[in-house]
N, C-alpha and C positions, 0 to 999 in steps of 0.2 A: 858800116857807118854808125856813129852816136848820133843819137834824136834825143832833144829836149823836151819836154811835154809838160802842159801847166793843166792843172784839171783842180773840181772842185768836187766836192761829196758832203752829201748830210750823212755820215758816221751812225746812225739807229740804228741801222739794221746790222753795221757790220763789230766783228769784233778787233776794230783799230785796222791801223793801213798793214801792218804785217805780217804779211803771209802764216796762218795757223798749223796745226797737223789736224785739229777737227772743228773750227771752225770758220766761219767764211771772212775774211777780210777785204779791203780793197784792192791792195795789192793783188791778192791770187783773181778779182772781176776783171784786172784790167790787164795782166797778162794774158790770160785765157780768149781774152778779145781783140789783144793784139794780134796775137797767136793764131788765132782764127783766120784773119782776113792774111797775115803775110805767109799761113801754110808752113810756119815754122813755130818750132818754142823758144819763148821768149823773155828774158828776165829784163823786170822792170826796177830799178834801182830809186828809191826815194830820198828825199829830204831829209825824214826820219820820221819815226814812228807817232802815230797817235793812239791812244786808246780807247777801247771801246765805249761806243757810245758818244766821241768826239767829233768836231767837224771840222773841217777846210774848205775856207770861202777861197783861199791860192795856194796850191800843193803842188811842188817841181818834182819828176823823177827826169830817169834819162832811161835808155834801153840802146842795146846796139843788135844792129839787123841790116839787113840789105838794102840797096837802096828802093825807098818805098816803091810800089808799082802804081801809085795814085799822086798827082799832085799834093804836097800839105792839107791844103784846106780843103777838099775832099776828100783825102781819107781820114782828116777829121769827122767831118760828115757821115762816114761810112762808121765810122768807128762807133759816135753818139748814137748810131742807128742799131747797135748790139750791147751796147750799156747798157745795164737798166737804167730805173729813172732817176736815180738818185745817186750819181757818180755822171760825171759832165767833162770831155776832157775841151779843155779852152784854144789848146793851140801845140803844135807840131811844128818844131825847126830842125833843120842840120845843127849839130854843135861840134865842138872840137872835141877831139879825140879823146882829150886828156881830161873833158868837165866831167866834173863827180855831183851829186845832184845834190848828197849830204855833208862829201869831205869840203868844197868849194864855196858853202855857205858861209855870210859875213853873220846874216844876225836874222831872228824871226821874230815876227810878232804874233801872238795873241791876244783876241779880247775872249771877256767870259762875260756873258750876259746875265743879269738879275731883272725880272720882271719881278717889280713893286705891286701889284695888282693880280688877281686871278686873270690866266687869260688863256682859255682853252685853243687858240690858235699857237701857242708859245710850250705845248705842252715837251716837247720833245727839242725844242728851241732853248730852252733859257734855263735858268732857276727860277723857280717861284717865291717870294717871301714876300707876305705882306704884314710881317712884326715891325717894331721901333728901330729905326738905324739911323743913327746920328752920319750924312754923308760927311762931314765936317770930320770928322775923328778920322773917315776910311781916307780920304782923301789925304790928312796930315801922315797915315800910315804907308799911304802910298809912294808918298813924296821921299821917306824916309827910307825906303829900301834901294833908294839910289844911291845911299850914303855907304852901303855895303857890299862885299863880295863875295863873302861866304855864307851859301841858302843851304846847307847841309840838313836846317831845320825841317826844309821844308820838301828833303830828297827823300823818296820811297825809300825804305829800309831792307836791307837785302840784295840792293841792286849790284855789281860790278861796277863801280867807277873809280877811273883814277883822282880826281879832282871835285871838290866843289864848288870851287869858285867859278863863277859868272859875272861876264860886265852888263850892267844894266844898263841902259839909256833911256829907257821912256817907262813911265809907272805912274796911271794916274786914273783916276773914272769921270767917265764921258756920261750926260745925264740927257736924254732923249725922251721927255713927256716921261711915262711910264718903266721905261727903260734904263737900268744903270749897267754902264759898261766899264768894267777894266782894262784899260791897255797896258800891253810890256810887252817890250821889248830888250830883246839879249842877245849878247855873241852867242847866245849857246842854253839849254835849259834842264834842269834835271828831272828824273824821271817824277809823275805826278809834281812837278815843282807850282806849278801856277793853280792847280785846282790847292793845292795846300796852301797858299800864300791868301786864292779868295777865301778862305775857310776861316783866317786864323785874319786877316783885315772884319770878315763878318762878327767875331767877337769883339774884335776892338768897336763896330759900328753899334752892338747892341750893350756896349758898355762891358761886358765880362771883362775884360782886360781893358788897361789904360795905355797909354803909349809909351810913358817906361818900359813897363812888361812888356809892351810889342819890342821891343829894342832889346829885353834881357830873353827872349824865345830866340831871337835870329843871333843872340851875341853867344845863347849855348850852345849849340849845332845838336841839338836833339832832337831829331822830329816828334818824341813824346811829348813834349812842352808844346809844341806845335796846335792848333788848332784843326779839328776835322778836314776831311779834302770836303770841297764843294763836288756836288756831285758833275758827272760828265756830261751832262745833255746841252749845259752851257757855253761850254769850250771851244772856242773856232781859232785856228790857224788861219792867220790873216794875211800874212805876208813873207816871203824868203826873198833876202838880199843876196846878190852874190857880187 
């Protein structure tokens, strides 16, 4: 049988959700603890990848296996009870045979969080920046990347892909006291695409770049033009459509 699984992980400790050859990811905690309790091995299929040092507040995989020997919601329970603490899975369904956990995806969201303030509870949580940032600029930058489809700028270099085009639907920042939050959402995202997009909105916010130039980076498809990645402790996987 296919089983769907939704879970969540604070990403610090691991090095992204896929499985490494020398280091630990989440993928290889949460088969090894499937694996465990159904006495078989077990391949765990995700969403898609995050990297190290990222999170997911909603992360889908699927896996196929026998049918469980526990009700759902206690072998979720049993399961929570050999996770460590920081990988959660949320919930265990029968699926169809034919769902894919990453091919079946309509669209994901992330936010990336900026703490304005010092704040040693956010240390592994956010970005820290407490410089000048015009939210007004980031905002009018964010608005503007819905007007485009091609992030080539803002795609890891080196990567394998056939495409760089993505449909944007949502790009804006959410202001919470202390807290600035980016949302996006897409069909689909490229590799470091959203920590390079906060990197290179963070220059537009402390004035380096004006919004022309934001417009002539994403209109070159060069990630050199591009602005720094913000770094990964900010990063949450918020949501997968299917």
């Amino acid at each position: 049988m296919r089983y769907r699984l939704t879970l969540s992980y604070c990403g610090t400790r691991y090095h992204g959700w896929q499985r490494q050859p020398n280091a630990v990811s989440v993928q290889e905690i949460l088969e090894k603890s499937i694996s465990q309790l159904l006495r078989t091995p077990v391949e765990v299929i995700g969403a898609g990848r995050t990297d190290t040092g990222v999170h997911a507040r909603y992360y889908v995989a699927h896996f196929d296996a026998p049918e469980l020997p526990f009700p759902p919601t206690h072998f979720v329970y049993m399961l929570n009870g050999i996770l460590p603490h920081d990988v959660a899975v949320l919930e265990i369904l029968p699926a169809s045979p034919t769902f894919h956990a990453r091919f079946d995806a309509l669209s994901r969201t992330y936010e990336y969080w900026l703490s304005r303030v010092k704040d040693p509870f956010l240390i592994d949580r956010a970005m820290q920046y407490t410089g000048n940032l015009s939210l007004e600029a980031m905002q009018t930058g964010a608005a503007a990347l819905l007007e485009y489809e091609d992030f080539a700028a803002f795609c890891k270099t080196g990567t394998d892909v056939h495409t760089t085009l993505c449909h944007l639907t949502e790009s804006h920042w959410i202001v919470h006291d202390d807290v600035w939050i980016f949302r996006v959402t897409a069909d689909r995202f490229l590799r470091n695409m959203v920590r390079a997009l906060v990197g290179t909105l963070l220059d537009l916010g402390r004035e380096k770049i004006s919004l022309t130039h934001f417009r002539q980076i994403i209109e070159s498809k060069d990630r050199g033009q591009a602005g720094a990645s913000a770094p990964p402790q900010g990063l949450y996987l918020v949501n997968v459509e299917y």
